[in-house]
N, C-alpha and C positions, 0 to 999 in steps of 0.2 A: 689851243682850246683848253679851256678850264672844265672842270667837274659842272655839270649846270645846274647843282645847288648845292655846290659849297665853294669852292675858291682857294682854286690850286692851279699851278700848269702844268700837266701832263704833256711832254716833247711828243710831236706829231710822230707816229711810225714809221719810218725809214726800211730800206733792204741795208742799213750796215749793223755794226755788232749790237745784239740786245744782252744789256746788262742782266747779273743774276737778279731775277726776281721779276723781273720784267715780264708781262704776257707778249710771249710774242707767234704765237701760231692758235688758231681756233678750229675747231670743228661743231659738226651739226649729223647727226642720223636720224635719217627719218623715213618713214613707211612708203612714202612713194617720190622715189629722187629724180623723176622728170617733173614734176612740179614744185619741187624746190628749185630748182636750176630756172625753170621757168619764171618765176616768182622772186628771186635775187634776181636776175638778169634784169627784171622791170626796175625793182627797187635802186640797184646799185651800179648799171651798166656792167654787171658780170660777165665774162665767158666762163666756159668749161672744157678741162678735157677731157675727153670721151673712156674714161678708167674706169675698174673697179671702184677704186678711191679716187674719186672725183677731187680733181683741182680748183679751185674757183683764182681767176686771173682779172686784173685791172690792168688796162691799156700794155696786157703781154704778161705783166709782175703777177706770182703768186701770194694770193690775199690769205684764203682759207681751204679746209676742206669740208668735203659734203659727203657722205655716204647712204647708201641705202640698206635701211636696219633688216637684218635676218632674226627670227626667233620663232619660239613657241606660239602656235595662235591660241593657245590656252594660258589663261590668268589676264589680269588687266596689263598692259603694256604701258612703259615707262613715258610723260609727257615730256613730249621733245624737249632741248633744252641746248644753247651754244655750250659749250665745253670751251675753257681758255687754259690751253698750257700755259706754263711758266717757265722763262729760260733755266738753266741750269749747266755748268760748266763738267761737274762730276755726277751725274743721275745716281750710281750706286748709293754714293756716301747721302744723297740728298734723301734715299730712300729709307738707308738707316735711319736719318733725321727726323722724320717722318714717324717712325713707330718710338723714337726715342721721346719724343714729343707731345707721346699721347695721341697721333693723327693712326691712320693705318692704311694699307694697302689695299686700292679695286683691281688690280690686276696687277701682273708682274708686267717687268721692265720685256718690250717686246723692241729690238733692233729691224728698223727699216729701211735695208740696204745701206745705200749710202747717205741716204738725207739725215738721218741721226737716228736716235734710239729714244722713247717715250715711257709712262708708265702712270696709271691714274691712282689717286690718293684720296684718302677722305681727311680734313682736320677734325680737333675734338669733336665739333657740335654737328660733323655729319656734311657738312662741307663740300662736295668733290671738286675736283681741279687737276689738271695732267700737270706732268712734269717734261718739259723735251731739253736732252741734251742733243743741239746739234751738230749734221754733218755738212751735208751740200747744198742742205737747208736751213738755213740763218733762220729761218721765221718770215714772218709775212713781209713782202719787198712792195707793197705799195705806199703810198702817201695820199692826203687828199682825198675830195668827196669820193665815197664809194668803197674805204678802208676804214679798217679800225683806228678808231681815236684813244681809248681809253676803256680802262675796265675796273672794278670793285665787285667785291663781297659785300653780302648782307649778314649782319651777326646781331645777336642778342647782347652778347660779350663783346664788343668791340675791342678792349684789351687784352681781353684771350685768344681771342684768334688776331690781332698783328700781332702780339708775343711768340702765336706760333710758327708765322710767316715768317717774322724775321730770324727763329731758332735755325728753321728749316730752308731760308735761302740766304742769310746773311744780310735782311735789309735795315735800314735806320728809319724810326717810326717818329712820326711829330703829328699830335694831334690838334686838330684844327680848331682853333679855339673858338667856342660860342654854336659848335655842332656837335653830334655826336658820330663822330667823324676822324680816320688817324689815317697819315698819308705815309706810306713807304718809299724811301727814297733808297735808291742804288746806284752808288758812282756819279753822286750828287744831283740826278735827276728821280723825280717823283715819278714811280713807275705803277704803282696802283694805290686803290683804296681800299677802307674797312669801314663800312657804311651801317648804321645803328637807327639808320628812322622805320616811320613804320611802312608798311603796304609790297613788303619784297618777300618773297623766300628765304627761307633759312636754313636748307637742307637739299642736298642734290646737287646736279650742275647748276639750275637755277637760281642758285645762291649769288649766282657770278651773274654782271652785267657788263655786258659791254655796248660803248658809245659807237655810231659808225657815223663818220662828217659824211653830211647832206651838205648841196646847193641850198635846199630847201626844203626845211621841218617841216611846211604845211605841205607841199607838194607829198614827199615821205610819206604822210596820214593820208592825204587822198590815195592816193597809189592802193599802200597797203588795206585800204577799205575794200574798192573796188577788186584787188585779188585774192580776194577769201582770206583776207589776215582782219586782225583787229587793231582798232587803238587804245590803248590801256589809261594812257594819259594825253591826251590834247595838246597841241601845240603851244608853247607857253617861252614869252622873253624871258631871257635870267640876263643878268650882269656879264656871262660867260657863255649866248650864244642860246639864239631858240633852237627849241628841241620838244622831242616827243617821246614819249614810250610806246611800242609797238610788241604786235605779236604776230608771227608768223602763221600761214595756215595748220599748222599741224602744233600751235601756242607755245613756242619757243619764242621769248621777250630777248628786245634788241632794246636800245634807243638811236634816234637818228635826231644830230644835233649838229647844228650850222657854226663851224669854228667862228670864231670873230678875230679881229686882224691883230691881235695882240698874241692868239693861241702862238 
C-alpha cells in the first residue's frame, strides 16, 4: 500500500520487530467504550477483550487499544482523536531527545507490566504522539484489511518537524518530490510521513493519521454513515489504492484505504 496521494511504499504491518520510528501500537479514549467497540467491530471485524484497557484483536492478533475516558464533567472535553505510538528501543534517552529538541513531555514514562513501557510527547508545533518502548508487546501483530496500514503527521513546517522526528528517533528523511511531503525511512523501510497539504490538523493527536486496509473504501463510507460516524472525504481512486477519510462517532479521523496488489 502506497500513501493515497503521494507515492511511497509503506511495508504492510507485521506481528515481527518494528523498526525505531515506526508506529507501531495505537490507541483511541473515548466517553462511551461500548459504542466504540461496537462501531470498530462493524467497521473492521474487531473483537475485544473484556479489560479495563480494552484490546481490539483481528482474527485473535492484537491490533489496538480502546479505552474509556475518565474526567472532569466541567470545561469542554478533549475531541477524540487515534493516538499513534512510536517504536523506540531506549524510551528514557528518546525522552531526553525530546525536550533536547525543542518537543516536551504529556505525561511521564508510565511502565506496563510486562508489555513494555510508554510515554506521550508533544513536538515543536504542538504535535502529540506516544513513544512505546517494547516488552511482550511488539506492537500491533495484525496484517490486512481491518489493521493498520500506514500513518503521518500534518505540519505547517514539514522540515521542522521530520528534523525533529528524525533527532528524536534516528530516521532518514527523503522528501517526495513535486509534494509537500517527506517520508521517514528506518532500517531501510519507509515507516511514516510528514504531510504539508491543506485540510488536516495541526496540533493534538489529530495531527496524526493513520490508514487502516479496507476490502472496500465505498463499503467503509457506507458503514461509517449508517453508524453515527461521518465521512470527511468521499471515496476516491488514487494510483495507490481507493480510499476514504472517515470520522468516528465521537470525530476521531481514520482513513480506510484498499491496498492494491503492488502495496
Amino acid at each position: 500500500m502506497r500513501d493515497c496521494e503521494h507515492g511511497y511504499d509503506p511495508p504492510m504491518t507485521t506481528a515481527v520487530e518494528y523498526p525505531a520510528g515506526a508506529p507501531c501500537w495505537f490507541e483511541l479514549s473515548v466517553p462511551d467504550l461500548g459504542r466504540a467497540k461496537e462501531f470498530y467491530a462493524g467497521l473492521f471485524g474487531w473483537e475485544f477483550d473484556d479489560l479495563p484497557y480494552t484490546q481490539a484483536r483481528l482474527r485473535g492478533r492484537r491490533v489496538a487499544g480502546i479505552s474509556q475516558r475518565w474526567g472532569s464533567d466541567t470545561g469542554p472535553a478533549e475531541p477524540a482523536a487515534w493516538t499513534v505510538l512510536l517504536a523506540t528501543r531506549d524510551l528514557d534517552a528518546a525522552l531526553r531527545t525530546v525536550a533536547e529538541a525543542g518537543g516536551r513531555l504529556s505525561s511521564a514514562r508510565q511502565d506496563i507490566g510486562d508489555l513494555g513501557a510508554m510515554a506521550l510527547a508533544r513536538d515543536p508545533a504542538g504535535a502529540e504522539f506516544g513513544l512505546w518502548q517494547p516488552g511482550t508487546l511488539r506492537g500491533c501483530e495484525a496484517s490486512g484489511p481491518g489493521s493498520p496500514a500506514w500513518s503521518e503527521i500534518a505540519s505547517d513546517d514539514i522540515q521542522e518537524t521530520a528534523s525533529f522526528l528524525v533527532r528524536v528517533l534516528g530516521c532518514e528523511p527523503e522528501r517526495v518530490e513535486g509534494f509537500e511531503f517527506v517520508t521517514l525511512y528506518s532500517g531501510g523501510w519507509p515507516v511514516l510521513g510528514v504531510y504539508g497539504g491543506d485540510g488536516r490538523p495541526r496540533s493534538g493527536h489529530a495531527a496524526w493519521l493513520t490508514y487502516f486496509a479496507v476490502r472496500s473504501a465505498d463499503a467503509a463510507a457506507d458503514y461509517t454513515r449508517g453508524a453515527g460516524g461521518s465521512v470527511v472525504r468521499a471515496p476516491a481512486d488514487s494510483p495507490y489504492g481507493r480510499w476514504c477519510l472517515l470520522a468516528d462517532p465521537f470525530g476521531a479521523r481514520l482513513a480506510a484505504v484498499e491496498p492494491t496488489e503492488a502495496a
